[in-house]
KELOKE-949219 format. One record per residue: x, y negated, z negated of N, C-alpha, C in turn. Coordinates in steps of 0.02 Angstrom, whole numbers, padded with zeros to 5 digits, always signed. Atoms other than C-alpha are relative to their C-alpha. Layout:
XYZXYZXYZ/...
This chain:
+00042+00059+00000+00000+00000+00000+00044-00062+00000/-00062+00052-00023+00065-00155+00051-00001-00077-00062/-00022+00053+00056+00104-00317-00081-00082-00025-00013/+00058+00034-00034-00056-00423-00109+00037-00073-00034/-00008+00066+00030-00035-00604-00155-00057-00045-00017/+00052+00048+00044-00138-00708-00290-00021-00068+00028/+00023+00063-00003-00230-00861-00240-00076-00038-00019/+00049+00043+00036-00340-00986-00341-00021-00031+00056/+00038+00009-00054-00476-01018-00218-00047-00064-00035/+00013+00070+00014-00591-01201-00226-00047-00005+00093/+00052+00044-00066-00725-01266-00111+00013-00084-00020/-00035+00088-00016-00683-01446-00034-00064-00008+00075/+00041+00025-00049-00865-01493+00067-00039+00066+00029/+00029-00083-00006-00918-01304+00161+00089+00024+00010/-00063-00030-00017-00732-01266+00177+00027+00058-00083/-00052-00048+00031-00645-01107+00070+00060-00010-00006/-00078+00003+00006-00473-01143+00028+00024+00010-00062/-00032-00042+00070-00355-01072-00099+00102-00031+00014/-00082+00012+00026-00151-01112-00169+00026+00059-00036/-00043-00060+00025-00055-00981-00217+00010-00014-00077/+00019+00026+00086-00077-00967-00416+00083-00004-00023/-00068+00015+00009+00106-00985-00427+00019-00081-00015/-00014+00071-00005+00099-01175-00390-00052-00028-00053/+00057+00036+00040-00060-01195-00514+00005-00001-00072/-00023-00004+00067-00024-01259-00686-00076-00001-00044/+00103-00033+00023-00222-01255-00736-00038-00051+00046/+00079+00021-00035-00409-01307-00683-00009-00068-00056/+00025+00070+00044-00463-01486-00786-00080+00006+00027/+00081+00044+00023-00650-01532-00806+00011-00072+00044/-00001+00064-00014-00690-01693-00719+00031-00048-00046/-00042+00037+00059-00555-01823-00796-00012-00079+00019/-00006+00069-00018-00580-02013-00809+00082-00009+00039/-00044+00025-00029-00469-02093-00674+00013-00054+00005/-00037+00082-00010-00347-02256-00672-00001-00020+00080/-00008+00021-00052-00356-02345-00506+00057-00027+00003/-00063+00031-00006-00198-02393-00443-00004-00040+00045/+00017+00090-00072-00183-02576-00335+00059+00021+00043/-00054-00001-00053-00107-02558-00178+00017+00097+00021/-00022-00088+00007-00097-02328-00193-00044-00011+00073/+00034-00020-00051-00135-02261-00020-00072+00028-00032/+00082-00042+00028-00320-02206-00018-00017+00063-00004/-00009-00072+00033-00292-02024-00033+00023-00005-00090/-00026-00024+00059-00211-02070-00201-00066-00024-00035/+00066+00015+00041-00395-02070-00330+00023-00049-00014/-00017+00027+00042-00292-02145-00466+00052+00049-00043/-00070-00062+00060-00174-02070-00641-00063+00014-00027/+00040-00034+00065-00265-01974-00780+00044+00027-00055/-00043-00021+00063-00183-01940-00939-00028+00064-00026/+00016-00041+00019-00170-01763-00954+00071+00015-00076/-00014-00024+00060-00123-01723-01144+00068-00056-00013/-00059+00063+00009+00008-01899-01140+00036+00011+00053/-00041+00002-00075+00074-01854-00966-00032-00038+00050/+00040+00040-00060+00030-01983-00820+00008+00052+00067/-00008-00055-00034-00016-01860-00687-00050-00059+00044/+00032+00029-00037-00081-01928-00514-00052+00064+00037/+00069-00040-00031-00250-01865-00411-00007-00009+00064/-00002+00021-00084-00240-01849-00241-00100+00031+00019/+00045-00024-00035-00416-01853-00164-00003+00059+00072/-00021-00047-00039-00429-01695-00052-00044-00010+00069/+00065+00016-00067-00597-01739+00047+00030-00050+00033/-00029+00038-00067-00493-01886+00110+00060+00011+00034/-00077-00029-00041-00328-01803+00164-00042+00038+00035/+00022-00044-00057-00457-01702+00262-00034-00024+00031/+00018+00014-00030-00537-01826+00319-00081+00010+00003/+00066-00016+00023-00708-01788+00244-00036-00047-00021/+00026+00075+00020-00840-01907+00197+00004+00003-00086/+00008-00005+00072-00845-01937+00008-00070+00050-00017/+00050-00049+00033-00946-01827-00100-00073-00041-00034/+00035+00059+00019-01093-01888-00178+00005-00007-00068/-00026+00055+00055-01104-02022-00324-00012+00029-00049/+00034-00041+00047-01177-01889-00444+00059+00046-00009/-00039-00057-00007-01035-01754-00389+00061-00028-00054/-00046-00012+00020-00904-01728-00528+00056+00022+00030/-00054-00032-00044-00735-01682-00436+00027+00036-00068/-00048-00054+00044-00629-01546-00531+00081-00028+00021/-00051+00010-00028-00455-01561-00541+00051+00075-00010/-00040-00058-00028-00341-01431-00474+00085-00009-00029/-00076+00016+00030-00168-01462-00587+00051+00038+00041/-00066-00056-00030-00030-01396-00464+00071-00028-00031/-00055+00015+00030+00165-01384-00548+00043-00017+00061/-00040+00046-00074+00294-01492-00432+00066-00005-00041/-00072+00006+00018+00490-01528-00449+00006-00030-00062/+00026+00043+00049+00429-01677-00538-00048-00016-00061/+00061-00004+00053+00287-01642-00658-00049+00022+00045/+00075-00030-00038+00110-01594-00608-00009-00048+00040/+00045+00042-00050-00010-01674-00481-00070+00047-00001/+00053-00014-00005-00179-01660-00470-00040-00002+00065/+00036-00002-00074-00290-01603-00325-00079-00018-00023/+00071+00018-00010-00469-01663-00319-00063+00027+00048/+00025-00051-00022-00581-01546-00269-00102+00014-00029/+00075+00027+00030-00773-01521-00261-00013+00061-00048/+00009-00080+00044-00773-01321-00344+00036+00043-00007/-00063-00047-00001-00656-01205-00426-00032+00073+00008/+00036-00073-00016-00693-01032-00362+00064+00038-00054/-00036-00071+00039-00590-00878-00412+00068+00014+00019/-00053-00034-00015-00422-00790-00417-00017+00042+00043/+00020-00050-00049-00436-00686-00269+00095+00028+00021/-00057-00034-00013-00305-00549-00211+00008+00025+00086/+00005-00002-00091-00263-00561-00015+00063+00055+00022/-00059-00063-00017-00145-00433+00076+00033-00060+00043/-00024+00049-00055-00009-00532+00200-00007+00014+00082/+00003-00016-00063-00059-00429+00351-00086-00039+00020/+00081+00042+00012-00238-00537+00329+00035-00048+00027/-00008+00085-00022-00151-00697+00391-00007-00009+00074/-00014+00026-00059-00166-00791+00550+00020-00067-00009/-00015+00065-00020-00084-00941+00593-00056-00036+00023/+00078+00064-00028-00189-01099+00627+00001+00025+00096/+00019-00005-00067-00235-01098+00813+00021-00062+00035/-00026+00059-00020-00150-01211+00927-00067-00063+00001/+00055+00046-00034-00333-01290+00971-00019-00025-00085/+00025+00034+00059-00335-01340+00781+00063-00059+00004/-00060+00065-00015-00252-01515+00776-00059-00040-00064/+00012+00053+00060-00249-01691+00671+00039+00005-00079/+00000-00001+00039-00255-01701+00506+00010+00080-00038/+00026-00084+00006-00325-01500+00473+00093+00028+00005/-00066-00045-00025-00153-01426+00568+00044-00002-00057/-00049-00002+00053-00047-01513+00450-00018+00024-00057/+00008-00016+00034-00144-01468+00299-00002+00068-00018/+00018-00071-00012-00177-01298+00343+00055+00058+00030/-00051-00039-00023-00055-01151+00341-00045+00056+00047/-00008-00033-00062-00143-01034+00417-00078+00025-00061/+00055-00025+00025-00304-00915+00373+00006+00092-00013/-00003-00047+00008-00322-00784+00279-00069+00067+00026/+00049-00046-00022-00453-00637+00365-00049+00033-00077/+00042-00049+00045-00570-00569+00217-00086+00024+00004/+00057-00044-00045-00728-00455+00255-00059-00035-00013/+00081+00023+00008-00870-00609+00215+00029-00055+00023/-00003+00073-00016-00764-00770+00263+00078+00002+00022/-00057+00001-00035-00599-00857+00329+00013-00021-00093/-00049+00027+00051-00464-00914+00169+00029-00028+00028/-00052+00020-00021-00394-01059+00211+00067-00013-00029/-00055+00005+00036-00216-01073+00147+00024-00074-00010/-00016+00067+00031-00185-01244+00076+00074-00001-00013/-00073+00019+00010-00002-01316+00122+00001-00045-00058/+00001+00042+00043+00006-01406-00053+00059-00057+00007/-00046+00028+00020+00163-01480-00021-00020-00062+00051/+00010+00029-00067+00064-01566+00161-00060-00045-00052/+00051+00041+00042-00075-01596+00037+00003-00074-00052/-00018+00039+00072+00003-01715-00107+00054-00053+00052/-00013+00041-00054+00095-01813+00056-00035-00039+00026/+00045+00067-00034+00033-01967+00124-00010-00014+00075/+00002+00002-00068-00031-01968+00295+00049+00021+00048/-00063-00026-00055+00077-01972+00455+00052-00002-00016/-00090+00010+00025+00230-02011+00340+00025+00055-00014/+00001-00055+00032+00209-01826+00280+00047+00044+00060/-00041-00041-00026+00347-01716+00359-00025+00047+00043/+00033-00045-00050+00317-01628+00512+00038+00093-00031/-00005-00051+00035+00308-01446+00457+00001+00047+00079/-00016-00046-00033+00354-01291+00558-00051+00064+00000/+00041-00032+00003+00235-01152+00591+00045+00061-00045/-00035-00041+00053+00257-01021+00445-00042+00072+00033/+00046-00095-00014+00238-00827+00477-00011+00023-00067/+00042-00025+00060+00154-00729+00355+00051+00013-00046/-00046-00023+00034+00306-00679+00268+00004-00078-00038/-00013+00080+00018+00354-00872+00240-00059-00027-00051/+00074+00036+00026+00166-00921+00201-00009+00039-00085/+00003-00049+00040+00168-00744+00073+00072-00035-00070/-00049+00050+00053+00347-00833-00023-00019-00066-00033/+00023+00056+00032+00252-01001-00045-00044+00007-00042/+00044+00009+00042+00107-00951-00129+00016+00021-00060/-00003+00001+00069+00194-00889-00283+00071-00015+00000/-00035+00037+00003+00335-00998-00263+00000-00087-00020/+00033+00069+00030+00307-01163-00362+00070-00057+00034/-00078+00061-00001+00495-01250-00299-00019+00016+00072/-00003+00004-00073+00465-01182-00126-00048-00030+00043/+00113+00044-00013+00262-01261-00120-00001-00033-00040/-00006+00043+00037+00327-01386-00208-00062-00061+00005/+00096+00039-00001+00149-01505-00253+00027-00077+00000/-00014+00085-00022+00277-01686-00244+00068-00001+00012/-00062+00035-00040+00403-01674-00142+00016-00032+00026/-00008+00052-00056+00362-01816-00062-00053-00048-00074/+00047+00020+00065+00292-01952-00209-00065-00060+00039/+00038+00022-00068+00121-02017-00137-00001-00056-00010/-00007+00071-00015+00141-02189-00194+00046-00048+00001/-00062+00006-00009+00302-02215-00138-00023-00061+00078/+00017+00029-00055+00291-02352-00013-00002+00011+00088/+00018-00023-00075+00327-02261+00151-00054+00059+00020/+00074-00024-00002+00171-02149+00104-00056-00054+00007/+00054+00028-00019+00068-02289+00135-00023-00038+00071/-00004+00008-00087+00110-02319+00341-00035+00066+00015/+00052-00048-00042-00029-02214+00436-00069+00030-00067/+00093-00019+00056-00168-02185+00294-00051-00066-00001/+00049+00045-00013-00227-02354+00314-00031-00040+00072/+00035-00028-00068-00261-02336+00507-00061-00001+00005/
């Protein structure tokens, strides 16, 4: 039997997507958020988790989604980074689910934009697609965000329980050359 690999799965609008529980330092409850003046608009705001300033990257707008509605609580998705945590913003935390690596496909050339970069690739399971959430494409600021290389399943299978290799801020999002191409 062949490896399987763990991933903490999350609905973001009708979309399925999951991070390899390697990169996930926990789930938060809806957290009051600080607005930051001048943060690209993917960045929410900070939230003070337990005396740590941790930032919230909105996910519906790195995908280009319309906002949720004014009632909807977002969850936050704590992923561990070089630098401390970061928070993903997310509309529902689903489940630990256990995927095999012969389940993957690469994105499809005819997937482009925003999606391509975010999206490593999909995982096949017998009721729906898994999409694989590049966290490191995610917590990046628009077009400033590093052009990424198509990963084979092997590659994609090392990131998800690799927290330094799916690193969640390797790139810091309100760093001023994250904010050329998000406000487009």
């Amino acid at each position: 039997m062949s490896e399987t690999l763990r991933f903490c799965t999350f609905r973001l609008d009708t979309h399925f997507l999951g991070v390899g529980v390697g990169t996930v330092q926990e789930v938060l409850r809806p957290q009051q958020l600080t607005r930051v003046p001048l943060a690209p608009p993917a960045v929410a705001g900070l939230l003070n988790l337990r005396g740590q300033i941790v930032s919230a990257i909105d996910l519906r707008r790195r995908f280009g989604l319309p906002p949720g509605a004014p009632d909807q609580a977002m969850m936050n998705l704590v992923l561990r980074g070089r630098h401390g945590p970061i928070s993903l913003l997310v509309d529902e935390i689903g489940e630990v689910i256990e995927v095999r690596p012969d389940w993957f496909e690469p994105p499809p050339p005819t997937l482009r934009g925003s999606a391509r970069a975010l999206v490593q690739g999909a995982y096949k399971l017998p009721d729906r697609l898994l999409l694989a959430l590049d966290a490191e494409q995610a917590v990046a600021c628009g077009d400033a965000a590093a052009p990424r290389t198509e990963r084979q399943p092997g590659e994609v299978a090392a990131a998800a329980g690799d927290p330094v290799r799916n690193s969640a801020d390797s790139m810091n999002p309100t760093a001023p050359e994250c904010r050329k191409g998000e406000e487009q």
